[in-house]
C-alpha positions in Angstrom: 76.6 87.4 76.8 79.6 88.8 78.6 79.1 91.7 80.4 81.1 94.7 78.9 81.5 96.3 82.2 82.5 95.7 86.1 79.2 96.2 88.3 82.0 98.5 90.0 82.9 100.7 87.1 81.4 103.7 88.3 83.4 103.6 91.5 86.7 102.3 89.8 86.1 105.7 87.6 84.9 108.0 90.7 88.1 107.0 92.1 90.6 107.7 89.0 89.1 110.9 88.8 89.6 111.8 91.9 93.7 110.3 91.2 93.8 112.6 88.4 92.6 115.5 89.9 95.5 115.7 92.3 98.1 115.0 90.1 100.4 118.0 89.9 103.7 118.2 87.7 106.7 116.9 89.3 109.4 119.8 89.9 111.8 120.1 87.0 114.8 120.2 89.2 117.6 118.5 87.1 119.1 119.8 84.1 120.5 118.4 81.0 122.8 119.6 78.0 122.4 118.5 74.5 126.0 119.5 72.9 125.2 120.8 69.3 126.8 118.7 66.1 127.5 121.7 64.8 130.0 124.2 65.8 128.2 127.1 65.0 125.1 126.0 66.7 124.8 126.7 70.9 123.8 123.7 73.1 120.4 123.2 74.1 120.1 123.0 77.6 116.6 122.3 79.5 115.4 121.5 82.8 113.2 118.2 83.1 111.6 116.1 86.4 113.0 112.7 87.2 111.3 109.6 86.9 111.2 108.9 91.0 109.6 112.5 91.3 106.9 112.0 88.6 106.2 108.5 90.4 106.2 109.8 94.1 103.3 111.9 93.3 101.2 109.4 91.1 101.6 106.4 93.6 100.4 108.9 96.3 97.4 110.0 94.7 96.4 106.4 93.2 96.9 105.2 97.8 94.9 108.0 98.6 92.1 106.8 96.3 92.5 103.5 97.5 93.5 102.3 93.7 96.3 99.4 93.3 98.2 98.9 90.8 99.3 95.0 89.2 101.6 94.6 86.6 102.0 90.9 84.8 104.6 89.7 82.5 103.1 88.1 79.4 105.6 86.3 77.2 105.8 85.9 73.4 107.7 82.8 73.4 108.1 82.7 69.7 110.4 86.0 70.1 111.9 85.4 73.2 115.6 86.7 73.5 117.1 84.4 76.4 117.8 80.9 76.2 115.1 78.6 77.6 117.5 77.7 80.9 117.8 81.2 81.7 114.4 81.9 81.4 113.0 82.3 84.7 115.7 84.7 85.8 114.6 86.6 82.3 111.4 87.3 83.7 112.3 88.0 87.3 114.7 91.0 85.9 112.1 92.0 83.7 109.7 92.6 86.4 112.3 94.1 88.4 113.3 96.3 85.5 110.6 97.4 83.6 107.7 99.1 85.9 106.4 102.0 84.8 108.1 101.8 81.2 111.3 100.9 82.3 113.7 98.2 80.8 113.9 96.1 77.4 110.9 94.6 76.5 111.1 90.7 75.1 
């Protein structure tokens, strides 16, 4: 039977916990305006945290607790957008592009 469970689980956990409780909000230091469709309506404007910030703070918590992050490509070549010759390059941008929820997915 295969085992549901690392032998290492409780220290894999021990140490995400210890990731989380560090994590703070990033500041909200940039601001963006939403112009209204409607000329009787007012903008919306609202303050909101960049991407890099928010990142900074969870890649030094995860160092700290000594937790690594991998991130793999997995291909559904039935679906896949690119011609077969430019293939390779598909996936190297895609790496490049898409960590942490960033880029087009194929």
């Amino acid at each position: 039977m295969m085992p549901q469970a690392t032998e290492t689980i409780g220290q894999i956990a021990g140490a995400l916990a210890r990731a989380q409780a560090e994590l703070k909000n990033p500041e909200k230091s940039l601001t963006a305006t939403i112009a209204s469709p409607f000329p009787r309506e007012a903008n919306i404007t609202f303050r909101y945290a960049s991407l890099a910030s928010g990142l900074e703070i969870v890649r030094q918590c995860v160092a700290k607790q000594e937790i690594a992050t991998v991130q793999t490509t997995a291909v559904d070549r039935e679906n896949v957008p690119v011609k077969m010759k430019n293939f390779p390059s598909a996936v190297t941008k895609k790496r490049r592009t898409s960590a942490f929820g960033r880029g087009p997915e194929f």
